[in-house]
MOPAC internal coordinates of N, CA, C and O (Angstrom, degrees):
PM7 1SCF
backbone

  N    0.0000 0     0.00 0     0.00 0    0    0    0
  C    1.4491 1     0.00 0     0.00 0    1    0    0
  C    1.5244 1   108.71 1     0.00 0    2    1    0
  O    1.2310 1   118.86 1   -46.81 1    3    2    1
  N    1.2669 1   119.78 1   133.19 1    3    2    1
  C    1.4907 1   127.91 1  -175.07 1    5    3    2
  C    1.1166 1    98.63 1  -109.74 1    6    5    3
  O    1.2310 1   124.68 1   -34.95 1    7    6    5
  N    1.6628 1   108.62 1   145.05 1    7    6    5
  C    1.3781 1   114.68 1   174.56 1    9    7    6
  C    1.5773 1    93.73 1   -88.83 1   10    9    7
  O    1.2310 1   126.38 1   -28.35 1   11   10    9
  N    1.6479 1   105.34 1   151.65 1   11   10    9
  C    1.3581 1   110.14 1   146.91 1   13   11   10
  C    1.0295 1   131.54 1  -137.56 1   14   13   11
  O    1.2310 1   108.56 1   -13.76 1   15   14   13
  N    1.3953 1   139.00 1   166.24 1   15   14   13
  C    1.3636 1   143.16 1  -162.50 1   17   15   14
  C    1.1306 1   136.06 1   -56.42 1   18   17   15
  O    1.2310 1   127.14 1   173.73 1   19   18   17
  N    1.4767 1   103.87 1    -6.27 1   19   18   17
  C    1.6457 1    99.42 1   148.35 1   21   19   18
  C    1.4735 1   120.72 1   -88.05 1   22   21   19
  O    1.2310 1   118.15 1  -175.30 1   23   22   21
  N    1.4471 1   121.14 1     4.70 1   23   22   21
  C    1.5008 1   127.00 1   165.07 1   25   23   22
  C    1.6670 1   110.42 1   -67.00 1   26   25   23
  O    1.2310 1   132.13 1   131.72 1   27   26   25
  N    1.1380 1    94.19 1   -48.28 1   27   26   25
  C    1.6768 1   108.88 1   177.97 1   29   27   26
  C    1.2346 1   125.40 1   -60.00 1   30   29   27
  O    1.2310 1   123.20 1   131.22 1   31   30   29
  N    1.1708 1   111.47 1   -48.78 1   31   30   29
  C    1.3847 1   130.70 1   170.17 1   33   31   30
  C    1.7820 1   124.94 1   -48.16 1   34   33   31
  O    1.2310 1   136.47 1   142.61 1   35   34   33
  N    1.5434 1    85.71 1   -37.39 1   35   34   33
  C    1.7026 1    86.81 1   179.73 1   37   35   34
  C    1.3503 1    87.70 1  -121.08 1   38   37   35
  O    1.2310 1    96.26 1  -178.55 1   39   38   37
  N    0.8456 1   159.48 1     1.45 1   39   38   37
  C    1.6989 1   128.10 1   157.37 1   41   39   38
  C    1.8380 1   113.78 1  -104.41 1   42   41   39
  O    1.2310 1   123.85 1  -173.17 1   43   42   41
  N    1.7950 1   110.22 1     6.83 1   43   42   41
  C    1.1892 1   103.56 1   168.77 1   45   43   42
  C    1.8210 1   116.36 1   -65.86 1   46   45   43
  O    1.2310 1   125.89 1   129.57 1   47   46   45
  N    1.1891 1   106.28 1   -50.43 1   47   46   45
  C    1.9745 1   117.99 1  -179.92 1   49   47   46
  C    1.2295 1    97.55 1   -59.52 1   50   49   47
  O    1.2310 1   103.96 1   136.38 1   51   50   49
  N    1.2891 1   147.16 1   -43.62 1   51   50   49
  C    1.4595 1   126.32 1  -179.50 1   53   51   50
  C    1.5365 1   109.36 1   -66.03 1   54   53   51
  O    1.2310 1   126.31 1   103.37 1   55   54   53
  N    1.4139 1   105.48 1   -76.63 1   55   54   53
  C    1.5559 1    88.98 1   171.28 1   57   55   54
  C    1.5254 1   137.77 1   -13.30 1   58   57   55
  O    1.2310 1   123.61 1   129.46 1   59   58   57
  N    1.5886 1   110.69 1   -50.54 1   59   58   57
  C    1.1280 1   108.96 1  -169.33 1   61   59   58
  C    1.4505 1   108.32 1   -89.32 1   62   61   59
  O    1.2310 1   116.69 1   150.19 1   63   62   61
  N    1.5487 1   123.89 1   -29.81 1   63   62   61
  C    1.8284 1   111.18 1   149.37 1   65   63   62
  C    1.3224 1   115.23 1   -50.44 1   66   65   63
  O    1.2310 1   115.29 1   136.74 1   67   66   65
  N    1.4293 1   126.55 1   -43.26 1   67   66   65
  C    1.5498 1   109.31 1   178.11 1   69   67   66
  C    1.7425 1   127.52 1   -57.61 1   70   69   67
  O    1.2310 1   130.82 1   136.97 1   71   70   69
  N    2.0275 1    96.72 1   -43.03 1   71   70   69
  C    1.2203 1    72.67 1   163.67 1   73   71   70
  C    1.5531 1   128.60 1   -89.36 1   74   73   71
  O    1.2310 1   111.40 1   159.34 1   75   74   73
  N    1.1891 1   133.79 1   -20.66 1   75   74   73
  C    1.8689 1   121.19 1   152.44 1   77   75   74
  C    1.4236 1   118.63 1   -22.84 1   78   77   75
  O    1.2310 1   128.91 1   122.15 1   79   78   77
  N    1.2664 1   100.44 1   -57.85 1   79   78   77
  C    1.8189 1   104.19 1  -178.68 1   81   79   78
  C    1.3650 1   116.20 1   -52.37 1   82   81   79
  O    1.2310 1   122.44 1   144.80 1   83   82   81
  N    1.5024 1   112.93 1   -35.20 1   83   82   81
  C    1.2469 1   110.37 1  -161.01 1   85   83   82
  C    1.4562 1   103.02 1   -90.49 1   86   85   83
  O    1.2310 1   123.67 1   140.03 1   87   86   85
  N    1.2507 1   110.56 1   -39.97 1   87   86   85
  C    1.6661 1   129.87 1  -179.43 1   89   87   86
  C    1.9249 1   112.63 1   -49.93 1   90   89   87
  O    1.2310 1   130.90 1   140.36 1   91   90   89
  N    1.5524 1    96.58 1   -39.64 1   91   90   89
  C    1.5307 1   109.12 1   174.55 1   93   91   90
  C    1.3580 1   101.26 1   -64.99 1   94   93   91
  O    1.2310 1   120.75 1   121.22 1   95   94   93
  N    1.4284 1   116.17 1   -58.78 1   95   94   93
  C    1.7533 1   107.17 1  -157.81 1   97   95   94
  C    1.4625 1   101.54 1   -60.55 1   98   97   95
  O    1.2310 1   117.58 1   125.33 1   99   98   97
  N    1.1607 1   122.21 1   -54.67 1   99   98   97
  C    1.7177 1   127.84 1   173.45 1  101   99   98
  C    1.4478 1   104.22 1   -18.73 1  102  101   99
  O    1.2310 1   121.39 1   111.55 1  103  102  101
  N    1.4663 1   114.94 1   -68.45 1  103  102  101
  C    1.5789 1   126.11 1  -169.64 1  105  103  102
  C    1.4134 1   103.73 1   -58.83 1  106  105  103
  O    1.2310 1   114.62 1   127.34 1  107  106  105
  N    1.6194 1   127.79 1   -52.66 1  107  106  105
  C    0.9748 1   133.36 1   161.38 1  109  107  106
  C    1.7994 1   118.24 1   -11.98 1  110  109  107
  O    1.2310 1   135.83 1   110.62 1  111  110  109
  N    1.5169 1    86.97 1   -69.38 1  111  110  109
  C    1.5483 1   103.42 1  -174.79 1  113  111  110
  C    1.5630 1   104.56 1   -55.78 1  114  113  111
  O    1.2310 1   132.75 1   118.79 1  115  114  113
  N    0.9158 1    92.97 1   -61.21 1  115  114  113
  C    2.1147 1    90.99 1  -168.85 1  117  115  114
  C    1.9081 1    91.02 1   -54.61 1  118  117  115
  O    1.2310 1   121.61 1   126.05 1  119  118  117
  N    0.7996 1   114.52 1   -53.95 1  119  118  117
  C    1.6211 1   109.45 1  -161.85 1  121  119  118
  C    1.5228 1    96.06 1   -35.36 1  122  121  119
  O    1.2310 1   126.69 1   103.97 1  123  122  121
  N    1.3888 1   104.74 1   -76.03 1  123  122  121
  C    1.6695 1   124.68 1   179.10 1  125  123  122
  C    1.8063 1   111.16 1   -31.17 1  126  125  123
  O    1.2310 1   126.82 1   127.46 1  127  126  125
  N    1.1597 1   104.49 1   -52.54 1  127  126  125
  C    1.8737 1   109.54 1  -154.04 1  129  127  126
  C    1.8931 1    72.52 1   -77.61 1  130  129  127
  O    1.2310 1   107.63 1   162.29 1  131  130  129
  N    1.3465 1   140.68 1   -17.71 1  131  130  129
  C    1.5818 1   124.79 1  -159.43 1  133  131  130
  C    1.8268 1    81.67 1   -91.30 1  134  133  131
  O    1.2310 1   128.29 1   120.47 1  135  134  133
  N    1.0013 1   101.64 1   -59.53 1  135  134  133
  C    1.9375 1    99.10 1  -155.71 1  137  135  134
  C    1.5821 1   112.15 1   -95.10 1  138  137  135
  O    1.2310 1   120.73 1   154.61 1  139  138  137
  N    1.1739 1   116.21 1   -25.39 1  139  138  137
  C    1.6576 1   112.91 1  -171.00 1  141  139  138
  C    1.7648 1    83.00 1  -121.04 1  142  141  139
  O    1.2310 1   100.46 1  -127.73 1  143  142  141
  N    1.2601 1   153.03 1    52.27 1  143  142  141
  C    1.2130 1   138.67 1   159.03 1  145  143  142
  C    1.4249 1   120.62 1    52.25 1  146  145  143
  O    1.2310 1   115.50 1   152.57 1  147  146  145
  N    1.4754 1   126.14 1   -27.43 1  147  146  145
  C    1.4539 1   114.14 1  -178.61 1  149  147  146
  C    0.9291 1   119.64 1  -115.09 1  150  149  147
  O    1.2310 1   119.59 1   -37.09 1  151  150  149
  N    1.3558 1   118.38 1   142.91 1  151  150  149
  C    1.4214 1   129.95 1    -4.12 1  153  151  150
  C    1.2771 1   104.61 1   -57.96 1  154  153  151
  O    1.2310 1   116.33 1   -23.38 1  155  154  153
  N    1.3035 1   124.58 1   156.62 1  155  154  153
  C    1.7799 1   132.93 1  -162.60 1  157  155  154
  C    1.5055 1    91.69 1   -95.68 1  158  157  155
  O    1.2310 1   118.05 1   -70.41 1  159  158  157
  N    1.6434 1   121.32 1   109.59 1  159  158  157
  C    1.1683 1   108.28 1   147.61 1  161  159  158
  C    1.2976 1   127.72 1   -87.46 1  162  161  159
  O    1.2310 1   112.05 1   -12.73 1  163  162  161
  N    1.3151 1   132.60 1   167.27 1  163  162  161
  C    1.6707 1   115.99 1  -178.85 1  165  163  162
  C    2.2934 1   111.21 1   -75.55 1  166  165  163
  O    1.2310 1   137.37 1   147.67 1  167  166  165
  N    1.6672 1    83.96 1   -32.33 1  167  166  165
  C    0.9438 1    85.45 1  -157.23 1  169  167  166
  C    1.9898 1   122.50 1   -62.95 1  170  169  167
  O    1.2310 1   133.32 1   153.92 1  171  170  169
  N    1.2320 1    91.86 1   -26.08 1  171  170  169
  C    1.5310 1   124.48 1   179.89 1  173  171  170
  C    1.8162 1    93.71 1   -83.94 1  174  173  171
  O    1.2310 1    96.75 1  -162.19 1  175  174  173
  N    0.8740 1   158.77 1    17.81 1  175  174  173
  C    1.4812 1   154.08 1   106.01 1  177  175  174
  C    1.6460 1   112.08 1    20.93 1  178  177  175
  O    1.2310 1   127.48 1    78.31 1  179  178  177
  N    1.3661 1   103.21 1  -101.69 1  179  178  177
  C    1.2104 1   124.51 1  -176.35 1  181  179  178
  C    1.3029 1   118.20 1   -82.58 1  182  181  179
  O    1.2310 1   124.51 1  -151.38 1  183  182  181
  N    1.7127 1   108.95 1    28.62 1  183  182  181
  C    1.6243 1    97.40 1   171.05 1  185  183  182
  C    1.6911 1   116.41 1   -89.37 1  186  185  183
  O    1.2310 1   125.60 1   -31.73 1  187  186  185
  N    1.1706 1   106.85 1   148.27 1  187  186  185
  C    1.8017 1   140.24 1   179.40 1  189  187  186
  C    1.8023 1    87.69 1   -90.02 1  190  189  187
  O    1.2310 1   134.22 1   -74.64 1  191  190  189
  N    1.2812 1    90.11 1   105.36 1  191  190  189
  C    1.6975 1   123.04 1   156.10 1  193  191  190
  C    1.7083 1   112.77 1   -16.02 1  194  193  191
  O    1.2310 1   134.92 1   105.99 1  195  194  193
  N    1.9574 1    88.74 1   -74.01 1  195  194  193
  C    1.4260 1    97.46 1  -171.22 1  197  195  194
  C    2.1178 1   101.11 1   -85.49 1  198  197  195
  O    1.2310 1   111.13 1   -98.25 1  199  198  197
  N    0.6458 1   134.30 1    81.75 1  199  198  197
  C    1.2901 1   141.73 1   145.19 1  201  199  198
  C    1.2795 1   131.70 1  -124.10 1  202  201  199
  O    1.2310 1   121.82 1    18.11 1  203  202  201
  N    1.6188 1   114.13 1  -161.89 1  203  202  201
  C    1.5353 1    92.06 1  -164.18 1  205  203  202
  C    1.6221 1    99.72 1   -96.68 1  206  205  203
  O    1.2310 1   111.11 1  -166.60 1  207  206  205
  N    1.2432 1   134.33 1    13.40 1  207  206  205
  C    1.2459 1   147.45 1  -154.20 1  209  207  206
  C    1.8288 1    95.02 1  -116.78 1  210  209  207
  O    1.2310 1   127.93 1   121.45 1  211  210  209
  N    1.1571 1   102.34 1   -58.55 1  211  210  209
  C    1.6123 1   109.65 1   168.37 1  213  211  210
  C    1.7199 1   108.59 1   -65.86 1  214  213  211
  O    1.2310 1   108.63 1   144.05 1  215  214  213
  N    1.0584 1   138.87 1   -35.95 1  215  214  213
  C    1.2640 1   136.44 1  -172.83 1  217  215  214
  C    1.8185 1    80.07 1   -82.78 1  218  217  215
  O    1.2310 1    81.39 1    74.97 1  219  218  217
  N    0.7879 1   173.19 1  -105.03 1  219  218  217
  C    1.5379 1   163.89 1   -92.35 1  221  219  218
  C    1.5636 1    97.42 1   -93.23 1  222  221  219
  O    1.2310 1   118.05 1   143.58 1  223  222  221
  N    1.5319 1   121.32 1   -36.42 1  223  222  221
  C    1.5852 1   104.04 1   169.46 1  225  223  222
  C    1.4610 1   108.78 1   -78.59 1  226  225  223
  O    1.2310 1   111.83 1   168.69 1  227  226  225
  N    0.9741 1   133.00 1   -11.31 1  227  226  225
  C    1.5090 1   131.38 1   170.40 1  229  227  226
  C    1.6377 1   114.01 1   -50.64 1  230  229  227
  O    1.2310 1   129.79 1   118.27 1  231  230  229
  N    1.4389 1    98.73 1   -61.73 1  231  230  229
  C    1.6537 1   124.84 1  -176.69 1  233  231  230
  C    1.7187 1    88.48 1   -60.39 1  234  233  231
  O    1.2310 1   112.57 1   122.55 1  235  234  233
  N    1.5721 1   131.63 1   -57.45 1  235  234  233
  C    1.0748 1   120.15 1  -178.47 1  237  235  234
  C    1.2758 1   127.24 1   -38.74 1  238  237  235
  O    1.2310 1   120.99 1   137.47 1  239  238  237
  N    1.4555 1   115.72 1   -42.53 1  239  238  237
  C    1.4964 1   111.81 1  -152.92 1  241  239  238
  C    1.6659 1   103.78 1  -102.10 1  242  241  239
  O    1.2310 1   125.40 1   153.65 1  243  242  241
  N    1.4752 1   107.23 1   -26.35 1  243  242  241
  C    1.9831 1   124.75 1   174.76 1  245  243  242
  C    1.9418 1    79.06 1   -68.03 1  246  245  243
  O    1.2310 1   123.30 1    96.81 1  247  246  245
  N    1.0253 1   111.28 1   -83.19 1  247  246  245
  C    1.4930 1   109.80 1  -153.32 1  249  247  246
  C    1.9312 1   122.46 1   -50.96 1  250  249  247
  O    1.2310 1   130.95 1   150.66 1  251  250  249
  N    1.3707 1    96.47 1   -29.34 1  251  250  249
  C    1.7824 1    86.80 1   151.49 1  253  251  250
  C    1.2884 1   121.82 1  -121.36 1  254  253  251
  O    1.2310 1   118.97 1  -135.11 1  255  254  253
  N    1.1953 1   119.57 1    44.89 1  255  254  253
  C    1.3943 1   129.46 1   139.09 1  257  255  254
  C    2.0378 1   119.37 1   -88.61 1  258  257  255
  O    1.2310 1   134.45 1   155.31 1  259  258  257
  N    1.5534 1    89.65 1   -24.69 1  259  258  257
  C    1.3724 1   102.26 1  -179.71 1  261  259  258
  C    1.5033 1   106.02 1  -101.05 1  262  261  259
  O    1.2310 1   120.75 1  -170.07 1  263  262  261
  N    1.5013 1   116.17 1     9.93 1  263  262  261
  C    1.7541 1   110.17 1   164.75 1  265  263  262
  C    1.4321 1   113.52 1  -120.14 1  266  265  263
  O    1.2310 1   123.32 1   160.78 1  267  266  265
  N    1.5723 1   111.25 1   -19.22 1  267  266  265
  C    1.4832 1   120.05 1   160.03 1  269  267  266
  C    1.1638 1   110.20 1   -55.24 1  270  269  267
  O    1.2310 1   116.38 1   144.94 1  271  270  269
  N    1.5674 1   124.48 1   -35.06 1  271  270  269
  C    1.8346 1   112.51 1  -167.46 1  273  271  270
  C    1.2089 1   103.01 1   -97.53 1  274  273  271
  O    1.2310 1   115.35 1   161.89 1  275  274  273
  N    1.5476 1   126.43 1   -18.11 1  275  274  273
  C    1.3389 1   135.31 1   160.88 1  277  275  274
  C    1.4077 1   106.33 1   118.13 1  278  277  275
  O    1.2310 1   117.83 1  -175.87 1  279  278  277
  N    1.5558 1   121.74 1     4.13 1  279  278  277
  C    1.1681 1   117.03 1  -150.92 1  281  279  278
  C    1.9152 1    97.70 1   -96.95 1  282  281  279
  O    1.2310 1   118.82 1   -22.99 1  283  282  281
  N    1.1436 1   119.86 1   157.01 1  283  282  281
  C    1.7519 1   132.58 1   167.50 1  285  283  282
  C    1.6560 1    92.49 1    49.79 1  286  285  283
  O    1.2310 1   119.18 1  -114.18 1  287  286  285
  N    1.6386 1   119.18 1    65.82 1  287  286  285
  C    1.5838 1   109.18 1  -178.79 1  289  287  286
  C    1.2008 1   118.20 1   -44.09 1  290  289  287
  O    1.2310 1   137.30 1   103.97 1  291  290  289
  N    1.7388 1    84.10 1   -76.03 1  291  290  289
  C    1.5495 1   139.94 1  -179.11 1  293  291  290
  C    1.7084 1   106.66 1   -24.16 1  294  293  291
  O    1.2310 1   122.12 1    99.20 1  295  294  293
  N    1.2725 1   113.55 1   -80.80 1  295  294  293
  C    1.3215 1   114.04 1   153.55 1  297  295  294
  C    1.2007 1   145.94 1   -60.72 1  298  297  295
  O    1.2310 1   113.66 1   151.80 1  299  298  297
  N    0.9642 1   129.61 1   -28.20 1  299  298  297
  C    1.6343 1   129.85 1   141.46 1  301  299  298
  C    1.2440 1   127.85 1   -47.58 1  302  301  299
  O    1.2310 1   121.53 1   131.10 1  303  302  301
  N    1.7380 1   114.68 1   -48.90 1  303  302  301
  C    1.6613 1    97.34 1   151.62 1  305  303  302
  C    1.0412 1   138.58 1   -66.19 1  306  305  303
  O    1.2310 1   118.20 1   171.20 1  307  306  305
  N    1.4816 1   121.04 1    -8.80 1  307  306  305
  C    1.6326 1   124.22 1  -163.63 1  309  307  306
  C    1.9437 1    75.70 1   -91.65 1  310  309  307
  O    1.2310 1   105.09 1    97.53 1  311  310  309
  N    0.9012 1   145.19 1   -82.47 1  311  310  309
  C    1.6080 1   146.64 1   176.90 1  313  311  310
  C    1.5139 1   108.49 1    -8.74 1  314  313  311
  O    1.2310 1   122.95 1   111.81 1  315  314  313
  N    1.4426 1   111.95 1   -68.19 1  315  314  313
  C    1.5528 1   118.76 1   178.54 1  317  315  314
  C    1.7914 1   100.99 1   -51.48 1  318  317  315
  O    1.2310 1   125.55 1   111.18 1  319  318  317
  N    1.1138 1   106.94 1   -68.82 1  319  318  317
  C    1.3007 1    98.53 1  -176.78 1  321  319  318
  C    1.2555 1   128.25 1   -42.58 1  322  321  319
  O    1.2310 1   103.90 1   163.88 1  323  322  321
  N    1.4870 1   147.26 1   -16.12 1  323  322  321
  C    1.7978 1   165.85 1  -101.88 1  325  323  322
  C    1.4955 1    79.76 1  -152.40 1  326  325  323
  O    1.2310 1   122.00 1   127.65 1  327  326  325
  N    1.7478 1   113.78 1   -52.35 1  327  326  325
  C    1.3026 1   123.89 1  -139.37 1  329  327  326
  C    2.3755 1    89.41 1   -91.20 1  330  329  327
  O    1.2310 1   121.89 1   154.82 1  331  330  329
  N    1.6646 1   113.98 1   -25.18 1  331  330  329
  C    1.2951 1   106.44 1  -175.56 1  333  331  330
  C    1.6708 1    89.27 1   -94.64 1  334  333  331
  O    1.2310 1   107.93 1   173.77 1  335  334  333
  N    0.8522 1   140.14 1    -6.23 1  335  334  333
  C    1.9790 1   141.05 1  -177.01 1  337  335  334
  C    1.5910 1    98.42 1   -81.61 1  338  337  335
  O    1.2310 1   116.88 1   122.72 1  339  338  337
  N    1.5690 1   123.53 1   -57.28 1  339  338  337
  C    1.2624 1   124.54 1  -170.71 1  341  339  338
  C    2.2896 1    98.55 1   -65.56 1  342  341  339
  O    1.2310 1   131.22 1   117.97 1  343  342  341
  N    1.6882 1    95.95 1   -62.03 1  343  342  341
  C    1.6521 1    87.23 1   176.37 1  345  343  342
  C    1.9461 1   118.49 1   -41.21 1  346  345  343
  O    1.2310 1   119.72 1   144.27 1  347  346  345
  N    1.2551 1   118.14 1   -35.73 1  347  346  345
  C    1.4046 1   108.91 1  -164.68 1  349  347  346
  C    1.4461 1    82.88 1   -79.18 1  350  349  347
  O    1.2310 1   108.83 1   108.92 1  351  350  349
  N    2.0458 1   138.50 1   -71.08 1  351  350  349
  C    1.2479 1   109.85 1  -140.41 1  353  351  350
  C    1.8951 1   100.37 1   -82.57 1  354  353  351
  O    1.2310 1   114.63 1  -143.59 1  355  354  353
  N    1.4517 1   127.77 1    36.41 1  355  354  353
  C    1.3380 1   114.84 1   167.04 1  357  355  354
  C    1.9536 1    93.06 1  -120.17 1  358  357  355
  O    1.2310 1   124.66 1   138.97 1  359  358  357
  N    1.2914 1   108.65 1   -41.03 1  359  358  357
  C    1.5753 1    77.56 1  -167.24 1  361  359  358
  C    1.4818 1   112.02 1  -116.86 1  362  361  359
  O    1.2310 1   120.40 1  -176.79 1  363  362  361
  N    1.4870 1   116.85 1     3.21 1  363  362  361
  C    1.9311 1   110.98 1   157.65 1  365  363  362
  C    1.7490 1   105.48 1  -109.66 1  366  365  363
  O    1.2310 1   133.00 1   146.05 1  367  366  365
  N    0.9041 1    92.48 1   -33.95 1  367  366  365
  C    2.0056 1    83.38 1  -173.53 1  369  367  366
  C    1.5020 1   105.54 1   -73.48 1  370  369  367
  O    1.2310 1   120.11 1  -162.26 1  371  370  369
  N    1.4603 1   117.40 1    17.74 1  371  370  369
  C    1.5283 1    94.64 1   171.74 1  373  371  370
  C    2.1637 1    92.96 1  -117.33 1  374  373  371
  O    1.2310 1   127.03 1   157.93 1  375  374  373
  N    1.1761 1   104.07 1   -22.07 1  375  374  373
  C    1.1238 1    98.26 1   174.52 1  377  375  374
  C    1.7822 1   121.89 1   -69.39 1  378  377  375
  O    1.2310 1   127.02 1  -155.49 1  379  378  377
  N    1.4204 1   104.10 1    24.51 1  379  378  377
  C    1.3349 1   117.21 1   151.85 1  381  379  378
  C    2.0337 1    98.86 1    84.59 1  382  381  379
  O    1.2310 1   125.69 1    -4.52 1  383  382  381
  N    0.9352 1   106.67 1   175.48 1  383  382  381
  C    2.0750 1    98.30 1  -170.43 1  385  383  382
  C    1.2748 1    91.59 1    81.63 1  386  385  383
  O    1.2310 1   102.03 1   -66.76 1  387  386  385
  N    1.1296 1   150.45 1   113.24 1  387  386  385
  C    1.4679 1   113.28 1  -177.34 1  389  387  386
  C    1.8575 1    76.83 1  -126.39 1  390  389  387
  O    1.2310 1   129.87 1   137.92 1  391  390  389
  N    1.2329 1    98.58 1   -42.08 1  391  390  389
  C    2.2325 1    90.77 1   165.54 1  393  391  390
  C    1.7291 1   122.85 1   -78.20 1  394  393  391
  O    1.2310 1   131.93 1  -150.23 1  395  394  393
  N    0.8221 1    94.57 1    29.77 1  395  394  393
  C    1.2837 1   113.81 1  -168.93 1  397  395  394
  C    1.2644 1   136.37 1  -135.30 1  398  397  395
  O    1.2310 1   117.99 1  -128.60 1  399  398  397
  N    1.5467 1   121.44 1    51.40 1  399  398  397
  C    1.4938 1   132.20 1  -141.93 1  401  399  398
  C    1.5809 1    87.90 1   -72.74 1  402  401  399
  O    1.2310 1   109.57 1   142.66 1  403  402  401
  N    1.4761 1   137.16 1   -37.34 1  403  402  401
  C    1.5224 1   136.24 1  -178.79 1  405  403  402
  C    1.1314 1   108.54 1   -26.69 1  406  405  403
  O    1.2310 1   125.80 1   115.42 1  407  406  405
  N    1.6225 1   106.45 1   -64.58 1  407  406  405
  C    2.0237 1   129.45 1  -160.52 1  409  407  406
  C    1.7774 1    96.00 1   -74.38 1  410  409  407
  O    1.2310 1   121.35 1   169.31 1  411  410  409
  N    1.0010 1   115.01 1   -10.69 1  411  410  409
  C    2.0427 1   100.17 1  -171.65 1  413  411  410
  C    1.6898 1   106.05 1  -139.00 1  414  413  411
  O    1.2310 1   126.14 1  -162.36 1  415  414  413
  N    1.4909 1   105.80 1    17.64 1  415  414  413
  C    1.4154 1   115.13 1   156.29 1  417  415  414
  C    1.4064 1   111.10 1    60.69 1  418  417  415
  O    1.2310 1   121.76 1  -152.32 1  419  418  417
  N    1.3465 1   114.25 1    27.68 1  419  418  417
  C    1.4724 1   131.51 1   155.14 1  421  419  418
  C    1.3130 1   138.25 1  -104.40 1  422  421  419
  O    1.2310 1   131.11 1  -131.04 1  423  422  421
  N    1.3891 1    96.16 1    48.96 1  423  422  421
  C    1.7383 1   113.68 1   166.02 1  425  423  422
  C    1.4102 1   118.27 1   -77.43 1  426  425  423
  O    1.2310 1   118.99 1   143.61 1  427  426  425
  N    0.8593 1   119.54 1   -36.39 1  427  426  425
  C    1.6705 1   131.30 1  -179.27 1  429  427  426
  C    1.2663 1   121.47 1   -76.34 1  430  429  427
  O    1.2310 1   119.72 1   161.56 1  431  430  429
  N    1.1573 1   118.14 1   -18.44 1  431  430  429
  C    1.6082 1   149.22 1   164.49 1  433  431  430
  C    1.6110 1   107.48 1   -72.42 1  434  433  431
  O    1.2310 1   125.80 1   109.65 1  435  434  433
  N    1.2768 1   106.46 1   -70.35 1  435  434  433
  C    1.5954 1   115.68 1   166.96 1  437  435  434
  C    1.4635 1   111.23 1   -36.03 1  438  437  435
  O    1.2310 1   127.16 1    95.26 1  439  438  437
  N    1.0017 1   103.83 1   -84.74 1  439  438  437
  C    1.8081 1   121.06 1   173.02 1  441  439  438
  C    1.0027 1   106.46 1    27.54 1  442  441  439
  O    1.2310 1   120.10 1   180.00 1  443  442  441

């Protein structure tokens, strides 16, 4: 059985809301577990609001709230993305692997 292009056609736009939808709640999550505790990570404890760690859950939680409703994609992902390039080369690409997001726990960064 061959697919054809009207298969594509209508299950390409869902896909790509599913993955937005899903991609937002993710961001969602880190935003939340960074500044409001939930989900409670340990590590986010002792974070200071105004830093550069708190300014990136900020962008987290505005920027997929603003891809959950669908609104300013385009640019909001090109931002989020600026915003996972600066997190990987400040806090896994210095912990050395630097091709190697596996060994310095910057997969999620990559993403």
């Amino acid at each position: 059985m061959a697919l054809d292009q009207r298969f594509f056609d209508t299950w390409n736009p869902r896909a790509l809301g599913a993955l937005r939808v899903v991609g937002a709640f993710l961001y969602l999550q880190h935003g939340t577990a960074k500044l409001l505790h939930v989900p409670h990570v340990a590590e986010f404890d002792s974070l200071n609001a105004p830093s550069l760690v708190g300014f990136a859950g900020m962008l987290e939680i505005l920027g997929s709230l603003l891809l959950l409703l669908g609104l300013f994609t385009r640019p909001v992902a090109f931002i989020l993305s600026g915003e996972m390039a600066v997190a990987y080369f400040i806090a896994h690409a210095t912990q050395g692997h630097f091709f190697s997001p596996a060994l310095n726990r910057g997969e999620e960064a990559v993403l």
